[in-house]
VEXMI-635007 format. One line per field, with one value per residue (C-alpha): residue number from 1; residue in one letter; x, y, z. Coordinates in nm, 2 decimals. Example, Ala and Ser with C-alpha at 12.3 -4.5 7.8 and 13.67 -1.06 7.14 Angstrom:
% residues 2
resi	c(1_2);
resn	c(A_S);
x	c(1.23_1.37);
y	c(-0.45_-0.11);
z	c(0.78_0.71);
END
This chain:
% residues 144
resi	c(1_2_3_4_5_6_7_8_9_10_11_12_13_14_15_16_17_18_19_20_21_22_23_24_25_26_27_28_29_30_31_32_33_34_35_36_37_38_39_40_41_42_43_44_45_46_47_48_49_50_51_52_53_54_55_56_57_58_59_60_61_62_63_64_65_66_67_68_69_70_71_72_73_74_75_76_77_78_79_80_81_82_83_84_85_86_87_88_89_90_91_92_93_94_95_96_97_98_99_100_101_102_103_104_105_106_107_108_109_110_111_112_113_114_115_116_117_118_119_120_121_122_123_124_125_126_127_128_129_130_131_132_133_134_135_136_137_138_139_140_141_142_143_144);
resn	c(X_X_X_X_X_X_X_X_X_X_X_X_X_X_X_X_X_X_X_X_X_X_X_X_X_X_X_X_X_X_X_X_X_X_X_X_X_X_X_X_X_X_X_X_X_X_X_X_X_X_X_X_X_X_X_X_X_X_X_X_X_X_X_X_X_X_X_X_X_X_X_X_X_X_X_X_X_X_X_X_X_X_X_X_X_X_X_X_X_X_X_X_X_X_X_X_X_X_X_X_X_X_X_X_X_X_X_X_X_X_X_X_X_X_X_X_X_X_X_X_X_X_X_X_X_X_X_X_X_X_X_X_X_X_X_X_X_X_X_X_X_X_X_X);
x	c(-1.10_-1.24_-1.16_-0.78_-0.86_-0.99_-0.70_-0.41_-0.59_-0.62_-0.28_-0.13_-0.30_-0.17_0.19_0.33_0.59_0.69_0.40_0.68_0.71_0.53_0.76_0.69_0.51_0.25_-0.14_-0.29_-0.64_-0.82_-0.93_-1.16_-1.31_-1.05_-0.76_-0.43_-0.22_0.13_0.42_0.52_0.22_0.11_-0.21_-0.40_-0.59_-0.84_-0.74_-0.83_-0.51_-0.16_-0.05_0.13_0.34_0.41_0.54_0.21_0.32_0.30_0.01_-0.34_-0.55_-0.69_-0.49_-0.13_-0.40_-0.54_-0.20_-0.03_-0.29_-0.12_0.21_0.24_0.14_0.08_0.08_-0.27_-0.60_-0.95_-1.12_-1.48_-1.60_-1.49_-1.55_-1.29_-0.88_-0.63_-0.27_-0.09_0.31_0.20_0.12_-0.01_-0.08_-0.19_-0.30_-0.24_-0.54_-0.57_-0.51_-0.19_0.07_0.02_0.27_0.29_0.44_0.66_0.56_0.87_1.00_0.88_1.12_1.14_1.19_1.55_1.55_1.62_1.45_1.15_1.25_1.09_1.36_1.18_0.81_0.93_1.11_0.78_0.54_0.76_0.79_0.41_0.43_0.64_0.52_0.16_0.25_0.44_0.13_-0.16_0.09_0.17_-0.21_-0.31_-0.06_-0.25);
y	c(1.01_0.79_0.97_0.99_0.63_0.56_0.85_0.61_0.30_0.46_0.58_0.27_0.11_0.32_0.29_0.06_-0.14_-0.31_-0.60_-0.86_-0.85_-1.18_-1.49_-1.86_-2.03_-1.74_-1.85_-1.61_-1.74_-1.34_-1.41_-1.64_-1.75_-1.58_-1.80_-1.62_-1.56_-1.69_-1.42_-1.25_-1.13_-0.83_-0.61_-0.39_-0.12_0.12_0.49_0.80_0.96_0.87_0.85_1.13_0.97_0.56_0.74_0.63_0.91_1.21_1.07_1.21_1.19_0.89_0.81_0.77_0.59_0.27_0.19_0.23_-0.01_-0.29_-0.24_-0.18_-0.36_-0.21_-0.33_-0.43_-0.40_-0.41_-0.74_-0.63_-0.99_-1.03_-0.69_-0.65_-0.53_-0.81_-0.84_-0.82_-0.70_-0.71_-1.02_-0.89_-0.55_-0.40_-0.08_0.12_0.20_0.52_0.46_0.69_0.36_0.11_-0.20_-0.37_-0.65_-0.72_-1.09_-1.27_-1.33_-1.03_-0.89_-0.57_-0.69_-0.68_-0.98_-0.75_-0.83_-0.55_-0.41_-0.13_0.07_0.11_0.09_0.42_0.58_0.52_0.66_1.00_1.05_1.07_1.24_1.54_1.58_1.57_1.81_2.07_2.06_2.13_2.40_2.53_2.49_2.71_2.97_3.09);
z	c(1.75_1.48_1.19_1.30_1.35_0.95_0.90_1.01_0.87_0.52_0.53_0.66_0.35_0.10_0.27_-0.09_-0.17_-0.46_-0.58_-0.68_-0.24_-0.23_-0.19_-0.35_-0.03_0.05_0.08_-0.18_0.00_0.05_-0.29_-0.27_-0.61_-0.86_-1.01_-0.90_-1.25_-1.30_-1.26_-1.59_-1.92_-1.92_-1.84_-2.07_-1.90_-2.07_-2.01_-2.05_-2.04_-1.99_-1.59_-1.47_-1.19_-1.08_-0.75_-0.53_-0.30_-0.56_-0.74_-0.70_-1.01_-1.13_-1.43_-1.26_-0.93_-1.22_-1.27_-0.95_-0.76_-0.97_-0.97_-0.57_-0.24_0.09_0.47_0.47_0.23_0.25_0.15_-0.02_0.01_0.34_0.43_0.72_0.64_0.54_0.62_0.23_0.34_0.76_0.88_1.21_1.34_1.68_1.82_2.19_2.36_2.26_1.89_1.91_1.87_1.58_1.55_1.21_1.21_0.85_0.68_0.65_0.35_0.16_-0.14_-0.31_-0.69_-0.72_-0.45_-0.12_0.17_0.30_0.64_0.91_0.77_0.44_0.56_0.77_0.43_0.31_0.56_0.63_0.26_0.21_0.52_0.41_0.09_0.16_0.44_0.21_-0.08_0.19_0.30_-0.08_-0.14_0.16_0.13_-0.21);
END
């Protein structure tokens, strides 16, 4: 029961939207102790290689991974310092009894870059496309 458990909460964090989702009034306080940059610059990033995919669902090696994790957000994170998850695109979340149900409940004011408001609709889009494709590698890997 506990590994479906860290399943779903692993999943549910890499569930990622576009990292321009956070709106003007948001209290960037998880990160304590670092100075939150102004929109726009740029970031260098030592690599090995070139990244192979920005689609966060496709990608599995780590030089398409260093990049993704700053161009995307998802529903919640893990806060090292704090050591317990943080909402990022969820502001609240909650669980059935038996794990089965989770409720995440979408911050308001969240944008996808173009200016369009975040909905379930898209958190769903999301999830069942990392669904299905995960779904139709483990069965491409296992039918070899």
């Amino acid at each position: 029961m506990m590994r479906i458990v860290l399943s779903l909460m692993a999943a549910f964090t890499l569930l990622s939207f576009s990292g321009k989702a956070f709106s003007e009034d948001i209290d960037f306080d998880i990160a304590t102790g670092i100075e939150i940059g102004k929109p726009g610059g740029r970031i260098i990033l030592a690599a090995l290689e070139d990244p192979k995919t920005f689609n966060p669902v496709t990608a599995n090696e780590s030089s398409s991974s260093d990049v993704i994790q700053h161009i995307y957000e998802g529903l919640i994170s893990y806060h090292l310092e704090k050591k317990k998850i943080v909402p990022v695109l969820a502001s609240s979340w909650e669980h059935s009894d038996d794990f089965l149900t989770w409720t995440f409940h979408l911050r308001k004011g969240a944008l996808w870059n173009d200016g369009t408001p975040l909905t379930a609709d898209d958190v769903i889009f999301r999830w069942m496309s990392s669904m299905t494709i995960r779904s139709s590698i483990r069965l491409e890997a296992s039918s070899r």
